[in-house]
C-alpha atoms as one frame of an Amber mdcrd trajectory, in Angstrom:
protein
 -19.361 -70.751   3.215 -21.551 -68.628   5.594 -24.905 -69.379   6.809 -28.055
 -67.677   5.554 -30.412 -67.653   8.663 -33.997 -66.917   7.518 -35.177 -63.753
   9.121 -36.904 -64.405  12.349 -40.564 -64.591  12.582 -42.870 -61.106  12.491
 -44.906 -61.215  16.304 -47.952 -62.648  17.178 -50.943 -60.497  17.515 -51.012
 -60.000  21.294 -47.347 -59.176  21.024 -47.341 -56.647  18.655 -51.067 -54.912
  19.904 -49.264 -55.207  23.682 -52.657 -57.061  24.684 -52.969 -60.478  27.654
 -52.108 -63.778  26.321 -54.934 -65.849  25.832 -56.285 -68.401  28.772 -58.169
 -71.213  28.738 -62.023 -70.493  29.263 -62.475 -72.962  32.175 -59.137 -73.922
  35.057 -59.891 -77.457  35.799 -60.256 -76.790  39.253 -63.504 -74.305  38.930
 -67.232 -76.125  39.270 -69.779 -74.639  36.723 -72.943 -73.587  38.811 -76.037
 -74.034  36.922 -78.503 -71.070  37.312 -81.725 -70.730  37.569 -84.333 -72.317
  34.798 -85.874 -69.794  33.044 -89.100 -71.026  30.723 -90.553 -68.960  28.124
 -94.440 -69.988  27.065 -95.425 -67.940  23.699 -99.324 -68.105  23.296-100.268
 -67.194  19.857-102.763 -64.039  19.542-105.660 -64.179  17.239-108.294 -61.838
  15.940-109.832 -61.730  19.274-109.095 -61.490  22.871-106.906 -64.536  24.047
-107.340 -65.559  27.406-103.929 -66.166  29.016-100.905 -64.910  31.988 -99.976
 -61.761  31.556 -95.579 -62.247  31.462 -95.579 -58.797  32.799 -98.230 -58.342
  35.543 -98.434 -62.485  36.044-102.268 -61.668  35.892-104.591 -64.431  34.339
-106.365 -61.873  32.086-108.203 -61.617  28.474-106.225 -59.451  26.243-107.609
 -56.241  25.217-107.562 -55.373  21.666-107.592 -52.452  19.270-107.245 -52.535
  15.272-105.277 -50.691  13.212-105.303 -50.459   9.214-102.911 -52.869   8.277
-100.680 -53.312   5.615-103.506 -54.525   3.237-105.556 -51.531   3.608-102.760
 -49.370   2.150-101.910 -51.342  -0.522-105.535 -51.842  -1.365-106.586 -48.043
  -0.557-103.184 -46.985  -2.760-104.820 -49.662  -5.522-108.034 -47.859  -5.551
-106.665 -44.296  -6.033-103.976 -45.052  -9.180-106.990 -46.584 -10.276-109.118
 -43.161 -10.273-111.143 -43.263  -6.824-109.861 -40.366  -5.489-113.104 -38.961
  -3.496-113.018 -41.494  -0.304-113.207 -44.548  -1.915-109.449 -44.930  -1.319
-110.513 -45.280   2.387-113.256 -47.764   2.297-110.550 -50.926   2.656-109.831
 -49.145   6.313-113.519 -49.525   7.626-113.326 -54.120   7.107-111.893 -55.805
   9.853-110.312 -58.162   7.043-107.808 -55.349   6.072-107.289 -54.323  10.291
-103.862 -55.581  12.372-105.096 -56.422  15.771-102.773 -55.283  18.974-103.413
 -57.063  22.507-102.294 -55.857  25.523-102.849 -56.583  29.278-105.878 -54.560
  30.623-104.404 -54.467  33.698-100.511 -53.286  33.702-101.276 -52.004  29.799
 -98.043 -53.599  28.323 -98.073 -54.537  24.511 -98.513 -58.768  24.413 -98.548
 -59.080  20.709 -99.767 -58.667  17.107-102.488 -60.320  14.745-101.409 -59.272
  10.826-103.940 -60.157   8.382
């Protein structure tokens, strides 16, 4: 009787794609440096000028703001004009700070801090 031998096993994956074995992440003999401590303080933004530290400037300042129609306003200006209002009426939901977004940013280096959505 003759021997069957099973056919011999297809390559792994680093084999057959010609890539590096694997290594371990860490060689016992390296020491892990920790680096430097980085804290991240996230001051919510209202409907009116926060007083806080700039993060890019470092500058204790009070936020300038500017409103925007928000998405309320189009949904209720959209509302109004399916409805029949088409001569300006539509419009009156941009003119109440209720339906405005309000956008802070640093009055001195002018970079965007954050966004109040009503």
């Amino acid at each position: 009787m003759s021997k069957v031998l099973p056919p011999a096993a297809p390559p792994s994956y680093s084999e057959a794609m010609g890539g590096v074995a694997p290594s371990a992440p860490l060689s016992p003999g390296q020491q892990i440096t920790p680096g430097p401590t980085i804290v991240t303080t996230i001051i919510p933004v209202g409907p009116r000028s926060t007083h806080m530290v700039c993060p890019h400037c470092h500058a204790e300042i009070l936020t300038a703001t500017k409103t925007t129609p928000g998405l309320i306003a189009y949904i209720s200006g959209t509302l109004i004009a399916v409805l029949g209002c088409f001569w300006g009426c539509c419009l009156i939901p941009c003119c109440f700070d209720e339906c405005m977004d309000v956008h802070h940013t640093c009055p001195n280096c002018k970079a965007f801090l954050g966004r109040f959505r009503r």
